[in-house]
C-alpha positions as CSV (number, residue, x, y, z in Angstrom):
1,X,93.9,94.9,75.8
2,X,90.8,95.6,78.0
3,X,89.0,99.5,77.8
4,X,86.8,101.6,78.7
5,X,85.4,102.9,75.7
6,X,82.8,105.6,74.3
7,X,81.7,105.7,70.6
8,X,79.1,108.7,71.6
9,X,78.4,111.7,73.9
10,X,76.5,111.6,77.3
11,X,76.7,110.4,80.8
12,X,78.5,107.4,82.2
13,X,75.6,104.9,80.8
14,X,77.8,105.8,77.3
15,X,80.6,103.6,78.5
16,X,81.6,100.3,78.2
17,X,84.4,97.7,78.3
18,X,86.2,96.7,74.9
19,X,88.9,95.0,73.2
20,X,91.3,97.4,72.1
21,X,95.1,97.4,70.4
22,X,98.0,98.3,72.7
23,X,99.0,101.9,71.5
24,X,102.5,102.0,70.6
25,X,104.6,104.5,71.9
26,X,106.2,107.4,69.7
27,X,109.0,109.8,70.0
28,X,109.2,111.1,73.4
29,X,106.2,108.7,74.6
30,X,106.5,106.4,76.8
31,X,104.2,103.1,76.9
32,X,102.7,102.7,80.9
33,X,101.2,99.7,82.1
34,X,98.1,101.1,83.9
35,X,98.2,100.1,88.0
36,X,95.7,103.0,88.5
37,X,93.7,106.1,86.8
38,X,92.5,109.3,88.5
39,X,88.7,110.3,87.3
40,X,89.3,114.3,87.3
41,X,86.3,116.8,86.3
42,X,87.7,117.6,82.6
43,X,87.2,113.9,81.8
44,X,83.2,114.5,82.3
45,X,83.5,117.0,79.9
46,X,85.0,114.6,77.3
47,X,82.7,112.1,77.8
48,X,79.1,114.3,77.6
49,X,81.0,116.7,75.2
50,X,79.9,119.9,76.9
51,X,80.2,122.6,76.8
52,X,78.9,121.8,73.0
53,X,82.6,124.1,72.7
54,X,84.6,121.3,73.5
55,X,83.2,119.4,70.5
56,X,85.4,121.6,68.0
57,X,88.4,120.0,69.5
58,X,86.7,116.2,70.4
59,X,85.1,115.8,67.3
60,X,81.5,117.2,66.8
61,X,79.4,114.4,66.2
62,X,81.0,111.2,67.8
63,X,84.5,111.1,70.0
64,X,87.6,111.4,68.0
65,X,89.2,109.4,71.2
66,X,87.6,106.8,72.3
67,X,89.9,106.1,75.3
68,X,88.9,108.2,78.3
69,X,91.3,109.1,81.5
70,X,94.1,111.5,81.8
71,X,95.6,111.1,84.8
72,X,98.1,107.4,85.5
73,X,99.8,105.9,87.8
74,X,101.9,102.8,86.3
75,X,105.2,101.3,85.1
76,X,107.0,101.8,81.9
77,X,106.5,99.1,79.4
78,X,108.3,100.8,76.4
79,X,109.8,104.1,75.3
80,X,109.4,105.8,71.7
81,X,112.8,106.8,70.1
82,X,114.3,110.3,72.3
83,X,113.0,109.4,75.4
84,X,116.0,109.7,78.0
85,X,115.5,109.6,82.0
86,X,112.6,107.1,81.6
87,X,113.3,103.2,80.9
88,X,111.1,100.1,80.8
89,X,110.7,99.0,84.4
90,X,110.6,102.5,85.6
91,X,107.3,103.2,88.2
92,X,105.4,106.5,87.3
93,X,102.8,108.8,87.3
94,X,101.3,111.8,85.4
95,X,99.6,112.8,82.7
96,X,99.0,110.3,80.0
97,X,96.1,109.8,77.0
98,X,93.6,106.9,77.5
99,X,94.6,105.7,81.0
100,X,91.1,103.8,81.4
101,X,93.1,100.7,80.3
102,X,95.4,98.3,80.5
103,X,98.1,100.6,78.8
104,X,98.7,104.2,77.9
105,X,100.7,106.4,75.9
106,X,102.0,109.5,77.5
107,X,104.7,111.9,77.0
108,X,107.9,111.5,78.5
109,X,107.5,115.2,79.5
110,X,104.4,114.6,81.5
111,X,105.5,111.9,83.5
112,X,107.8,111.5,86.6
113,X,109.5,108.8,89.2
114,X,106.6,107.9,91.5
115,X,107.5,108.7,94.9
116,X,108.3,106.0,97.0
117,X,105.4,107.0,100.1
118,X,103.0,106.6,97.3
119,X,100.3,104.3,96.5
120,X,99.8,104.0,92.7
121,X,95.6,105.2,93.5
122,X,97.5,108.0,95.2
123,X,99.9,109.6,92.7
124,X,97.1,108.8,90.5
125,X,95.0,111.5,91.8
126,X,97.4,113.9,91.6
127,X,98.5,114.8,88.3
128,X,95.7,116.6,87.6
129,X,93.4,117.3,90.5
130,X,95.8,117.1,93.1
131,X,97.5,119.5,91.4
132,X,94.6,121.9,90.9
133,X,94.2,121.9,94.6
134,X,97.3,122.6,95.9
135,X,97.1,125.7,93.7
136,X,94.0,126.7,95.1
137,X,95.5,126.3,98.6
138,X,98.7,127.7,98.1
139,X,98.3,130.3,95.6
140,X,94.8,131.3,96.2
141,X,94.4,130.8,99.3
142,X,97.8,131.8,100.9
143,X,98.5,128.6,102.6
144,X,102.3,128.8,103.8
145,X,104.5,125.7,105.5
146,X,103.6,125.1,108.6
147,X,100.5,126.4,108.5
148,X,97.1,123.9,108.6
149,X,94.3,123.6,106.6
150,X,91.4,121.4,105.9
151,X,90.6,120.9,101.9
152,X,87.1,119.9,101.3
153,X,86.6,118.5,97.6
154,X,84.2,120.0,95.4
155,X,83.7,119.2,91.7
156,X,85.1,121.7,89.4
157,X,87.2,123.1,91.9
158,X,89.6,123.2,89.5
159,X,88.4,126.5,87.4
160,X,87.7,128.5,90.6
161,X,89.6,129.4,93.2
162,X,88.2,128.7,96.8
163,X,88.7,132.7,97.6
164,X,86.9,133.6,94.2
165,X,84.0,131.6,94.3
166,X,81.9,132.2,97.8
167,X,79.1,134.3,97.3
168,X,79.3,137.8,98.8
169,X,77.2,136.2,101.9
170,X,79.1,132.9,102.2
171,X,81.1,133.2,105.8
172,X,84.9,133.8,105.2
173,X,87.1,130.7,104.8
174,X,90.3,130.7,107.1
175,X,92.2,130.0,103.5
176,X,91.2,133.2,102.0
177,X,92.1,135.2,105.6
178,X,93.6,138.5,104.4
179,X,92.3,138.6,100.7
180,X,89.5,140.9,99.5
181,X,86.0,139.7,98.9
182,X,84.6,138.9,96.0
183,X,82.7,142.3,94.2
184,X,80.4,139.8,92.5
């Protein structure tokens, strides 16, 4: 199958389209035919391998995974052994390993029914970073039903809450309406 691969650290200019084998699927992982892959912040990190931190776990020298992308959108080729709710057919999205490809293994834990008013691109983007956000806007930010709200992307949005990272000076955001400032 066809992948986007990195066999060393740095920006985007590291990767580049291979040949790869199909993963197989183990138990409780399913096998998902990629339609689409969401590009969230955390998959920068993997690639440059920074903060130099993240190289403990990624392997220190060179990638241990040379697969990037997280975040899927796709329909089940194959289960692993124990994998109940999930069959071969199935359309889903969620969080997978190696989704910059044709296929990806994810567990059957991390991946749901894509919902019908979906676009695959759309429940792509949402595993991760959609998720991210609508935790910033609901439990940060206070956001109830009903209520409306304009959500303006920013990268690494995902370690900060909108309320928690203004500067002292920055104007008040209608999301954070109610909440303390910021002391620093």
């Amino acid at each position: 199958m066809k992948a986007v691969v990195q066999d060393r650290y740095g920006e985007a200019d590291v990767l580049r389209l291979d040949d790869v084998d199909v993963p197989a699927p183990g138990p409780g992982e399913v096998l998902v035919k990629v339609a689409a892959a969401g590009v969230d912040r955390g998959v920068w990190h993997l690639m440059a391998g920074r903060p130099y931190l993240v190289r403990t776990v990624t392997g220190l020298r060179t990638p241990r995974t040379r697969v990037r992308g997280r975040e899927v959108a796709g329909t089940v080729e194959a289960t692993g052994p124990d994998v109940t709710g999930l069959r071969p057919g199935d359309e889903v999205y969620g969080i997978a390993e190696g989704t910059f490809a044709e296929y990806a293994v994810g567990k059957a834990a991390k991946l749901a029914p894509r919902p019908a008013g979906l676009t695959p691109e759309q429940a792509a983007a949402m595993p991760i970073s959609g998720a991210s956000a609508l935790q910033a806007v609901r439990d940060a930010g206070g956001v109830a039903a009903g209520q409306k709200v304009l959500v303006i992307g920013r990268p690494g949005a995902s370690a900060r809450s909108p309320c928690r990272s203004r500067r002292r000076t920055a104007p008040r955001s209608p999301a954070c309406a109610g909440r303390r400032r910021p002391t620093s």
